[in-house]
Backbone bond lengths (Angstrom), bond angles and torsions (degrees), N, CA, C in turn:
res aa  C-N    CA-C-N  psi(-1)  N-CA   C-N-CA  omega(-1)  CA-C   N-CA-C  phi
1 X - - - 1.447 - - 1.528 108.50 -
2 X 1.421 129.45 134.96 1.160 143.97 -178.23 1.853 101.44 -74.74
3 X 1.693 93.87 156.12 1.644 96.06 -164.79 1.681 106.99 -75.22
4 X 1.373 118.78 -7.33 1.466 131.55 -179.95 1.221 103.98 -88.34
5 X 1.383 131.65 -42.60 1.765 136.34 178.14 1.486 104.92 -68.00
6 X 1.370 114.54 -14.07 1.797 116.91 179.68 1.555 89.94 -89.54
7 X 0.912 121.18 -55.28 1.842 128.03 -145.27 1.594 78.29 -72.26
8 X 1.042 116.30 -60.46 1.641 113.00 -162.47 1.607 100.24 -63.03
9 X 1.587 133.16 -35.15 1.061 114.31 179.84 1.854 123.33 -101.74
10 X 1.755 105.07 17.85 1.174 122.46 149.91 1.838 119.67 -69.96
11 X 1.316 106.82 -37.15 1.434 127.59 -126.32 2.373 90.32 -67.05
12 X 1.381 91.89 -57.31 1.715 117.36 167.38 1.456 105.47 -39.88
13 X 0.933 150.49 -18.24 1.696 155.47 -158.18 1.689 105.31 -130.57
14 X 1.217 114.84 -3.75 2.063 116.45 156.72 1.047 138.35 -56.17
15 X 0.811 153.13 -150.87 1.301 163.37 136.14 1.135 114.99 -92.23
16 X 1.632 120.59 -157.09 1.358 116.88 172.36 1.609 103.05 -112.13
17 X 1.745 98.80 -15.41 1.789 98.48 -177.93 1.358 99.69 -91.60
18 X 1.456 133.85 -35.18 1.400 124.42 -175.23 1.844 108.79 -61.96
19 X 1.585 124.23 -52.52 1.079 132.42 165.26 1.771 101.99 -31.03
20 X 1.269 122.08 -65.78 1.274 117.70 -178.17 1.243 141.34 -39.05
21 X 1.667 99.82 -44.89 1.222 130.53 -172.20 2.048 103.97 -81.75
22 X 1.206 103.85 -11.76 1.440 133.94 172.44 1.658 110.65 -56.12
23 X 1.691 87.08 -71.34 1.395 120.42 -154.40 2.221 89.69 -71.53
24 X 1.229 100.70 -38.68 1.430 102.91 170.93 1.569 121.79 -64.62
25 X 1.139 115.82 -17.59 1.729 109.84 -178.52 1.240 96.47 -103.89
26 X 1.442 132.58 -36.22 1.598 118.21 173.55 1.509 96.02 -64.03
27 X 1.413 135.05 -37.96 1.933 100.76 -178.34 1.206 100.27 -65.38
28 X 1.248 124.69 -36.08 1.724 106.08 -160.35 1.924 103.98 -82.07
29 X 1.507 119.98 -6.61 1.278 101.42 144.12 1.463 124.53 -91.64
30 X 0.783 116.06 -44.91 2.088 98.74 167.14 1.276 138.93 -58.65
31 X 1.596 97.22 -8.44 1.999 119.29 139.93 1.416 116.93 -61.83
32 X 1.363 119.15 -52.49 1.124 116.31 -172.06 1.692 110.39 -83.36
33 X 1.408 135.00 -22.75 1.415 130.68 155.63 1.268 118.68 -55.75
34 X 1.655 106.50 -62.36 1.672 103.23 -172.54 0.993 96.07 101.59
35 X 1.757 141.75 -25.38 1.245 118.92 -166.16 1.525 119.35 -107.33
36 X 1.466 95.12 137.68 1.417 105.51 177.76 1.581 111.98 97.39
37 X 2.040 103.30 13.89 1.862 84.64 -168.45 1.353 83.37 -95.45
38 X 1.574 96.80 170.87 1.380 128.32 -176.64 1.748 103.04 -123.25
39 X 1.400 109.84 -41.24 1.387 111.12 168.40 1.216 103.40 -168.44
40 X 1.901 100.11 150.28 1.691 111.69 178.89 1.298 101.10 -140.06
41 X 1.168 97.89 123.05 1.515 117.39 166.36 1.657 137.06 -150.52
42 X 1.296 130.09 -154.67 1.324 115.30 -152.52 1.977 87.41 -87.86
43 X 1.575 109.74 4.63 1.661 85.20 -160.93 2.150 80.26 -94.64
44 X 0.678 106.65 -20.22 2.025 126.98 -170.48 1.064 118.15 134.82
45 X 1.644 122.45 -171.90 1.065 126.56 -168.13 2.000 118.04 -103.88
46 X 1.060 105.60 148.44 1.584 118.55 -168.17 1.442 105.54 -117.10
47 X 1.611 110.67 126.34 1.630 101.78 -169.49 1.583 96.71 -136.98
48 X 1.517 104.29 -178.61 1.520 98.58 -162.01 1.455 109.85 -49.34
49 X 1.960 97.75 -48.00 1.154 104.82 -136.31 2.119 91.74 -70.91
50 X 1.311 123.60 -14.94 1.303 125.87 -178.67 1.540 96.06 -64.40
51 X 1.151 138.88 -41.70 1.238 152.72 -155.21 1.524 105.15 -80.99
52 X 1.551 126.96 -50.14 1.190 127.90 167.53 1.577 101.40 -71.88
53 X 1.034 143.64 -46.89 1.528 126.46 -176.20 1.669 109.66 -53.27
54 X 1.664 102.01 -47.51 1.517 107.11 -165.12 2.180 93.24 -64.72
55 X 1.114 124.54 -52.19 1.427 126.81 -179.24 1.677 122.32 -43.04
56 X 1.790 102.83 -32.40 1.618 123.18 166.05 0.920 99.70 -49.48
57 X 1.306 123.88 -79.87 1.514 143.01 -135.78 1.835 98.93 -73.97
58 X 1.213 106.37 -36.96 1.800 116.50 169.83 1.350 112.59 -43.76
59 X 1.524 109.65 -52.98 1.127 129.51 -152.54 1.987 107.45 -81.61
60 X 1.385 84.97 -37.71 1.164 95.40 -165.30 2.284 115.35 -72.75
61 X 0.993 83.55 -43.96 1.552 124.36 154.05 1.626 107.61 -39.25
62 X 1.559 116.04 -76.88 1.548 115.05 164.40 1.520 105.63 -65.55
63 X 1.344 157.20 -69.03 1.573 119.70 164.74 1.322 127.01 -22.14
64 X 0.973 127.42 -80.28 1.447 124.30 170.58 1.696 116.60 -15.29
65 X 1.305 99.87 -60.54 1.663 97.47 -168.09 1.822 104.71 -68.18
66 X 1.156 111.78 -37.85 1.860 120.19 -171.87 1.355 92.40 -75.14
67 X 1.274 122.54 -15.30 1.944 113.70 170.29 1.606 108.78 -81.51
68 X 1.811 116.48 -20.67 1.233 94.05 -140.71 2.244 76.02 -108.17
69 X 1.323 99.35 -29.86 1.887 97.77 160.01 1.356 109.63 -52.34
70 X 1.092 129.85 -60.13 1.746 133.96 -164.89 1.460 92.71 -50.72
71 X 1.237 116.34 -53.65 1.680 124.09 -162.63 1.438 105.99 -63.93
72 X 1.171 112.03 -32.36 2.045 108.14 -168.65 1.892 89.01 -112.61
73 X 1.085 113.55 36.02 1.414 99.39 147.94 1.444 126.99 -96.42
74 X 1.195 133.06 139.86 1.469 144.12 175.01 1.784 110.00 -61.60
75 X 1.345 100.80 109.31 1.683 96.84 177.22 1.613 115.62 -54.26
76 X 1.096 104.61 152.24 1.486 109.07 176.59 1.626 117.55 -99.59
């Protein structure tokens, strides 16, 4: 098993403070790379790939709704 297939199948068995304390050493390594930030600050860090997920989910969200108008329109 790869050391990412452990971490990921550790990850479910945390807490909510150990997870945290998690989520805090990956910013302070993607502080210390540099790569991929988009922004760092006191709230954490924001990277592309957060940026393309968060833009999916936008997107996906406005489909949804123009499917669910198209659908409750009255034929003409």
């Amino acid at each position: 098993m790869s050391t990412v297939a452990e971490i990921q199948a550790a990850l479910p068995q945390l807490s909510t403070r150990e997870l945290q304390q998690i989520e805090q050493s990956m910013h302070a390594i993607y502080r210390q790379r540099r790569d991929g930030l988009i922004c760092d600050d006191a709230y954490g860090v924001v990277t592309e790939a957060d940026l393309i997920a968060s833009a999916e989910e936008s997107f996906l969200a406005y489909d949804r709704e123009e499917e669910q108008q198209h659908a409750n329109r009255s034929p003409r």
